[in-house]
C-alpha positions as CSV (number, residue, x, y, z in Angstrom):
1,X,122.6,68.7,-37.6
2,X,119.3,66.7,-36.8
3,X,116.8,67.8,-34.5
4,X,117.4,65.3,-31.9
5,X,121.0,66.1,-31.6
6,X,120.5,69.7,-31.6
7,X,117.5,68.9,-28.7
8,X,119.9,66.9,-26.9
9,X,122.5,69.7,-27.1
10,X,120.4,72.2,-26.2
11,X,119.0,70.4,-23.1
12,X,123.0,69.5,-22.4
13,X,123.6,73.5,-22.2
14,X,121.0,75.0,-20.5
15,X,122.0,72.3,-17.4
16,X,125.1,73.0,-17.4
17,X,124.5,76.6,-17.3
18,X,121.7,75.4,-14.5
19,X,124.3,73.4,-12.5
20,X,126.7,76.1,-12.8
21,X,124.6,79.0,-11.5
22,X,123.7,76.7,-8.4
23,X,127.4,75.6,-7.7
24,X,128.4,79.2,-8.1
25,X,127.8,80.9,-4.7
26,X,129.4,78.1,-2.9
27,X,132.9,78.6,-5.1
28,X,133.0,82.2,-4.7
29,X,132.4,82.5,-0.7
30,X,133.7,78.6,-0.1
31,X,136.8,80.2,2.2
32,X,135.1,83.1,3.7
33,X,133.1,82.9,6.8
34,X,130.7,86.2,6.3
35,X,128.6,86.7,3.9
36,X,128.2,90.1,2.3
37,X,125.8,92.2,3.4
38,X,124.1,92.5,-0.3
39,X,124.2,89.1,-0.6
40,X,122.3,88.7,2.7
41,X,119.4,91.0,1.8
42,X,118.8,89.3,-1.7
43,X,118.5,86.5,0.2
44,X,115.8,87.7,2.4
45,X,114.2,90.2,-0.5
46,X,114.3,87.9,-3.7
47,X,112.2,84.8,-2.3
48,X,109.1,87.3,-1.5
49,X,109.7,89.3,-4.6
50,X,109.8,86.4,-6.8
51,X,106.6,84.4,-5.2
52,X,104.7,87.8,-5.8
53,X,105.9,88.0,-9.6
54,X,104.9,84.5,-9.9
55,X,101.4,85.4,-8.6
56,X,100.9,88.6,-10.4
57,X,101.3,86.5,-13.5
58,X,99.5,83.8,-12.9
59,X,96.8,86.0,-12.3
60,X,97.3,89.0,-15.0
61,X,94.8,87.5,-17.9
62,X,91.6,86.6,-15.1
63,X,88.3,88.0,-17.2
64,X,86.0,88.9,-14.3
65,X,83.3,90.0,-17.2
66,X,83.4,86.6,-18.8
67,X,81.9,83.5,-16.8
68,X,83.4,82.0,-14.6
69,X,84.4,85.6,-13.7
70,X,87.7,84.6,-12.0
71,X,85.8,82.4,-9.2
72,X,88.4,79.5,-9.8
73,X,91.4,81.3,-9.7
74,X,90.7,83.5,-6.7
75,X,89.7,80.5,-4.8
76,X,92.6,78.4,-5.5
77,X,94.7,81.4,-4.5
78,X,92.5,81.8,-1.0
79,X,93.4,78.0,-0.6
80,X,97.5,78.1,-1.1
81,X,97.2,81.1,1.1
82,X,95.4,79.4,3.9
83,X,97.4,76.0,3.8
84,X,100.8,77.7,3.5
85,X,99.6,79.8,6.9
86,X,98.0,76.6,8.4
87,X,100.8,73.9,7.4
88,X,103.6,75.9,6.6
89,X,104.2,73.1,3.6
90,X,104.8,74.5,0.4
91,X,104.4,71.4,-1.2
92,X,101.2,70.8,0.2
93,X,99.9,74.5,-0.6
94,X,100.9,74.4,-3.9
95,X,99.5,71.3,-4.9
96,X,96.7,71.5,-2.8
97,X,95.6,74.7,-5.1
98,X,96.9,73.5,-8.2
99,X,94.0,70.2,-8.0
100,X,91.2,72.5,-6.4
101,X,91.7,74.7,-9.7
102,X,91.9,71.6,-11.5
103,X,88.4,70.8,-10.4
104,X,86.9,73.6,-10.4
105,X,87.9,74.4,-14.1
106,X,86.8,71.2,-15.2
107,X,84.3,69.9,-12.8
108,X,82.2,72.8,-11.1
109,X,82.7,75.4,-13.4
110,X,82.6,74.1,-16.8
C-alpha cells in the first residue's frame, strides 16, 4: 500500500468515525421526547470540564524561572477571559488571545 493511499484511508476513517459520533445521539433519542437525566447533566458538566482540561494543558509547561517568565501566556489568558465576559463571542475570545500571544511571543517578548 503507498503512503498516500494509506493517508487517504486513514483520513477516510477517522471522519467517518467523526461523523458517526456526531450523528449518534440524534439516532438513539430521534423518537423520544425526554432526554435522560445523565445525559442532561453531561451536557451541562462536560463543556466546563473540557474548557478547563484544555486550559490546564495549555498552560502545564509555562517556566516562570526562565525569561519571559510566563508573562505571555498569562496575559493572553487574562484577555480570552475578559472578551469572553465582555462579548460573550467565543470566536472573538479565542482569536483575540491566540494573536495577542502571537505578538507578544514574537514581537514584545522576543
Amino acid at each position: 500500500m503507498t503512503d498516500t493511499l494509506s493517508t487517504l484511508l486513514i483520513v477516510g476513517v477517522a471522519s467517518i468515525c467523526t461523523a458517526a459520533v456526531r450523528f449518534l445521539p440524534f439516532v438513539i433519542f430521534r423518537g423520544n421526547k425526554e432526554i435522560p437525566p445523565k445525559v442532561q447533566y453531561l451536557g451541562e458538566i462536560l463543556p466546563s470540564a473540557i474548557i478547563a482540561t484544555l486550559v490546564v494543558y495549555c498552560l502545564k509547561d509555562i517556566s516562570f524561572v526562565r525569561p519571559p517568565n510566563g508573562i505571555p501566556e498569562i496575559l493572553s489568558v487574562a484577555l480570552v477571559a475578559f472578551l469572553q465576559y465582555k462579548r460573550g463571542s467565543v470566536l472573538l475570545s479565542i482569536g483575540g488571545g491566540t494573536l495577542f500571544y502571537i505578538f507578544l511571543a514574537n514581537v514584545v517578548f522576543i
